[in-house]
N, C-alpha and C positions, 0 to 999 in steps of 0.2 A: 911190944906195942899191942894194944886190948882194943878191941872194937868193939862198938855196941852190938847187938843181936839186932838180926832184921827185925822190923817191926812188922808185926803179925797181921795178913791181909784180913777183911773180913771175909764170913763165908758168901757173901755177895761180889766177891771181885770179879768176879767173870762182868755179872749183869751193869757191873759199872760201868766196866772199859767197853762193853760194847755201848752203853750210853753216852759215856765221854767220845767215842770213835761217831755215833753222828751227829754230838754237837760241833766237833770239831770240824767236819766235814759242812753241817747246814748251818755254822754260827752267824751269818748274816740275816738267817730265816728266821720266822717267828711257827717253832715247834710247840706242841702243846703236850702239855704232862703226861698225859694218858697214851701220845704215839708215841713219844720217850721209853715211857714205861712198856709197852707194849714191845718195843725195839730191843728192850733190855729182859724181855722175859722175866719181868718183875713187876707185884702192885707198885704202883704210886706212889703210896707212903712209905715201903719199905726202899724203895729206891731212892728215898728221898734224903732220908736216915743214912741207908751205905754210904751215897754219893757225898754228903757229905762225911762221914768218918773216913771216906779215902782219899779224897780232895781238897779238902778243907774250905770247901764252898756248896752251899747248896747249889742244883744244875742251872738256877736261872742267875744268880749272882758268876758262876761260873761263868757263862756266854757272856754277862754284860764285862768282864776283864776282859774277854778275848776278843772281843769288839774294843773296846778303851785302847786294846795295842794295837790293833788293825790299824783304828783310829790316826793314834799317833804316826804308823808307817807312813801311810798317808799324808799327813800334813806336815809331816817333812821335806816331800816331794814337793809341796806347794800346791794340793788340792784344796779347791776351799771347801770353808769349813760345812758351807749347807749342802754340799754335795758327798763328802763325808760320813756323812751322820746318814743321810741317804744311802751310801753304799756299805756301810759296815751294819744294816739296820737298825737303826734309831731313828724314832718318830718325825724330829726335827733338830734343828741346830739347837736351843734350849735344850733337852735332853742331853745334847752331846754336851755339852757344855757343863751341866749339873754331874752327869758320871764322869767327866774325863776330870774335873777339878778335885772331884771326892776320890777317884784313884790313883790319878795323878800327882796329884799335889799342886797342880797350877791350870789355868786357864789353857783351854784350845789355842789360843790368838797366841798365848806368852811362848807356849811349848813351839809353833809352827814360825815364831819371829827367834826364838833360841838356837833352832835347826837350822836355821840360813845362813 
């Protein structure tokens, strides 16, 4: 049996996983590049580049999936949706609405009547 070769980190993975370690921690916050970066002991742009070559999402597209799943936990339980989008930080129900259907593949309202 052959296994592929690890794929090779960049030489930034340190400064990622500490990036990834406090979005995942403040993903309902609205963090700004520069504390990111800063957090990551990396400029900005070069952080921006790793982050994505180890993730495969730039960091703000990153937070808006991890929000999108929050999301979803949530409105399985039956929280509504404008409180939701509230607590997982997003602007408003619109917003939620526009990401959860682009990564979702269906409507907030479809997903939270599927789950009951």
């Amino acid at each position: 049996m052959r296994r592929d070769p690890p794929r090779p980190r960049s030489a930034w993975a340190r400064a990622v996983t500490r990036a990834r370690e406090l979005l995942d921690a403040r993903f309902t916050e609205s963090i700004a590049l520069d504390e990111l970066a800063a957090h990551a002991r990396l400029d900005k742009f070069r952080l921006c580049r790793a982050f994505r070559e180890e993730v495969g999402l730039p960091p703000h597209a990153y937070v808006t999936y991890r929000r999108v799943g929050l999301a979803g936990a949530l409105l399985a339980r039956g929280v509504p949706q404008a409180e939701v989008a509230a607590r997982v930080g997003l602007y408003d129900q619109s917003q939620l609405h526009r990401h959860f259907k682009r990564i979702a593949g269906v409507t907030p309202g479809a997903y939270a009547r599927a789950a009951r």
